[in-house]
VODRENLO-455485 format. One line per 3 residues: number of its first residue (from 1); for each residue y, z, x of C-alpha. Coordinates in nm, 3 decimals, m for minus. Layout:
% residues N
NUM> Y/Z/X; ...
END
This chain:
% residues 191
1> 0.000/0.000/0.000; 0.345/m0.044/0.092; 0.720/0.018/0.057
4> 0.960/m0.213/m0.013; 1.266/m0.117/0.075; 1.528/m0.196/0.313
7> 1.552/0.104/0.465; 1.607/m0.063/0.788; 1.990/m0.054/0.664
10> 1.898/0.227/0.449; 2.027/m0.025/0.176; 1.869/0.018/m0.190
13> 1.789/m0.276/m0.407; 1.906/m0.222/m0.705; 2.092/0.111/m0.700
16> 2.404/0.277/m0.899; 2.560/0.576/m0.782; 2.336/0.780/m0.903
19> 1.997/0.651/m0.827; 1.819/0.444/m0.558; 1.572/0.153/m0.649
22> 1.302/0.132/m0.445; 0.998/m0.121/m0.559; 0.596/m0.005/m0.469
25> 0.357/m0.281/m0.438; m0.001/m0.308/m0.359; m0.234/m0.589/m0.265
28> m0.478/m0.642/m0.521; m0.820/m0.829/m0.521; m1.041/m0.870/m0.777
31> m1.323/m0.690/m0.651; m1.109/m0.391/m0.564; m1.084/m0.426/m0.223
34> m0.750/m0.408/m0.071; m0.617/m0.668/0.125; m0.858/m0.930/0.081
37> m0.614/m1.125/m0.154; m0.272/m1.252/m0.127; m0.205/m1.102/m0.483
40> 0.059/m0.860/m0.468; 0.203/m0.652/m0.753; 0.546/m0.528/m0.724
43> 0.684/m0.233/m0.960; 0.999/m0.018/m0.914; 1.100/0.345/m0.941
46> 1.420/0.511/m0.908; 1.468/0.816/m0.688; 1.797/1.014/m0.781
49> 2.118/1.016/m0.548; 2.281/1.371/m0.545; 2.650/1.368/m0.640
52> 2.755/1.285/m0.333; 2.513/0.937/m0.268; 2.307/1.145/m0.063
55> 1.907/1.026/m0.062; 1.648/1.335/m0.019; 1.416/1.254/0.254
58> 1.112/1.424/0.459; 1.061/1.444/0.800; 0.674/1.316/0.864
61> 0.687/1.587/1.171; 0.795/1.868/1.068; 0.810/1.833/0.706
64> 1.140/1.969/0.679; 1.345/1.782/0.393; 1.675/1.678/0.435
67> 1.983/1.412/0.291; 2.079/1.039/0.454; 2.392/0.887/0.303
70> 2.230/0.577/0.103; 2.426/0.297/0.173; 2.592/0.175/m0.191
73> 2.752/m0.157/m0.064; 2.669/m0.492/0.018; 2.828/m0.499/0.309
76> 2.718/m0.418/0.632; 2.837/m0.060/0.698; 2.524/0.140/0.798
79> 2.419/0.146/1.143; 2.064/m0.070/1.144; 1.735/0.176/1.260
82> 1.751/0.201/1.627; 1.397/0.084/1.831; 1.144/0.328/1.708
85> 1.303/0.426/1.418; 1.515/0.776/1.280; 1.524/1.088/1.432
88> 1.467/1.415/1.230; 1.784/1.617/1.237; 1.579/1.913/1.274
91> 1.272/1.842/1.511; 1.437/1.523/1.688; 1.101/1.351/1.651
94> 1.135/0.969/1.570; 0.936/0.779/1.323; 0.986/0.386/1.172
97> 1.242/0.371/0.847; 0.940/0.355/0.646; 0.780/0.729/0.679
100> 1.010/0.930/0.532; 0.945/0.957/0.145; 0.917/1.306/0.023
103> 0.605/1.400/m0.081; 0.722/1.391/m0.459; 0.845/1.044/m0.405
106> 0.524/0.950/m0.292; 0.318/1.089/m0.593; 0.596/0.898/m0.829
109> 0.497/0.615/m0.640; 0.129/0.616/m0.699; 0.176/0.780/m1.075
112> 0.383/0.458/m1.147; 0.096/0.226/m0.996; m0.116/0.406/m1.150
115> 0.038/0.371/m1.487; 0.206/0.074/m1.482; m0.094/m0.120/m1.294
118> m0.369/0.036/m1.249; m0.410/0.200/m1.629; m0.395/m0.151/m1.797
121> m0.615/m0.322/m1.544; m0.876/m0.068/m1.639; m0.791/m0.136/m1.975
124> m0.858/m0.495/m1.954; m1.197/m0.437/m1.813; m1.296/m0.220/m2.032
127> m1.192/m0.430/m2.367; m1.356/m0.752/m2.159; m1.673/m0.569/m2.067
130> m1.742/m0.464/m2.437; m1.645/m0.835/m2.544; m1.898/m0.962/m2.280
133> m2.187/m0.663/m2.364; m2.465/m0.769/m2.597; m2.825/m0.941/m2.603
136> m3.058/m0.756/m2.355; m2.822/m0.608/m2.149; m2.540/m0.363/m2.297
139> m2.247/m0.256/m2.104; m1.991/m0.019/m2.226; m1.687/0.109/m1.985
142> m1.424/0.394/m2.076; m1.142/0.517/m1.841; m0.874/0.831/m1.895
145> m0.537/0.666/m1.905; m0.310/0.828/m1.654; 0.013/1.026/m1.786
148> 0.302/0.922/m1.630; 0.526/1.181/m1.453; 0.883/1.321/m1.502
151> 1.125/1.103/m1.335; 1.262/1.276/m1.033; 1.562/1.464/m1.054
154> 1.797/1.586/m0.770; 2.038/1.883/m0.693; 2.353/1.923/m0.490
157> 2.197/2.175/m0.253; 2.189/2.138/0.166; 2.529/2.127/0.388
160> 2.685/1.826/0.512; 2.680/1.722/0.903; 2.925/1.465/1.047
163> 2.827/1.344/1.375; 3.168/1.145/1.627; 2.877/0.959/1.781
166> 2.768/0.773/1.393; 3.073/0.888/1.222; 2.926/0.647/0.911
169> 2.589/0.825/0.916; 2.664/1.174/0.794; 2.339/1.392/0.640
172> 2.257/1.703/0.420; 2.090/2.006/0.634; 1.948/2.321/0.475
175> 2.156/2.534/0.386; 1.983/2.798/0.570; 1.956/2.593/0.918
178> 2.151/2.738/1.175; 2.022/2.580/1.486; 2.136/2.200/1.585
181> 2.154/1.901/1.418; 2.022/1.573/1.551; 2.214/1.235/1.445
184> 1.967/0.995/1.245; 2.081/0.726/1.512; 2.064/0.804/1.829
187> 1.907/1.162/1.839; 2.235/1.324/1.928; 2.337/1.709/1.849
190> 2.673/1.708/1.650; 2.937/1.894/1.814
END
């Protein structure tokens, strides 16, 4: 499965000020096994902005959650991901644009396949199978449709840092941090 997204800008398709679009797709074949097909489904979900345009993210590292400024324009403004990717403002560690969906993103992301892909799939099969059953052989198939979750919702928690090295690529720290922050950028402490 994977993210589409450009969060090489950290640019949202399809976003308001309020909530990011991000689509999920997965390569589907026929015979369930991934990646053997050029099929590809495509579905969106939003993930909420906090009042200030700030994204909630997780650090695959250390697991810490923090806020990136999501880029709202179509311009050009945000600094592109430097070679090997962001660096946690709390561990340092860097990791490609792509790993850092909270974990509740994530399970949004696989309830909405799930629901929105996977659920009438399953579906079809099983109303084909029972059209198909009959004569010698009989076939019946029954799956538990998945309930789609909550949408996400966000909060104006966590304290802003401005770094003079990325001056355009502030983020939101717990508010409870009191050691250093690292710049998503270049890995810099703010002074």
């Amino acid at each position: 499965m994977c993210w589409i997204a450009d969060d090489e800008h950290r640019r949202l398709s399809r976003q308001t000020d309020e909530c990011a679009q991000y689509d999920y797709c997965s390569r589907i074949h026929p015979d369930g096994e991934p990646g053997m097909s050029d099929d590809e489904v495509t579905v969106g979900m939003s993930v909420p902005l906090d009042s200030d345009g700030f994204l909630r993210r997780e650090c695959p590292t250390c697991e810490r959650e923090f806020k990136w400024l999501a880029n709202t324009s179509d311009e050009d403004e945000a600094e592109p991901a430097p070679d090997g990717g962001y660096f946690c403002p709390y561990c340092g560690v860097q990791a490609p644009p792509s790993s850092w969906f909270t974990e509740a993103q994530i399970k949004l992301a696989e309830n909405v396949m799930a629901t929105e892909v996977v659920g009438p799939m399953l579906r079809d099969f099983t109303r084909d199978i029972g059209r198909s059953s009959g004569g010698i052989i009989n076939v019946s198939a029954s799956h538990d449709e998945p309930e789609p979750l909550d949408p996400l919702t966000e909060v104006d928690d966590m304290k802003r840092i401005d770094f003079e090295c990325h001056p355009s690529e502030p983020v939101k720290v717990l508010d409870d941090w009191d050691k250093q922050v690292r710049c998503l950028i270049c890995g810099a402490f703010a002074s």
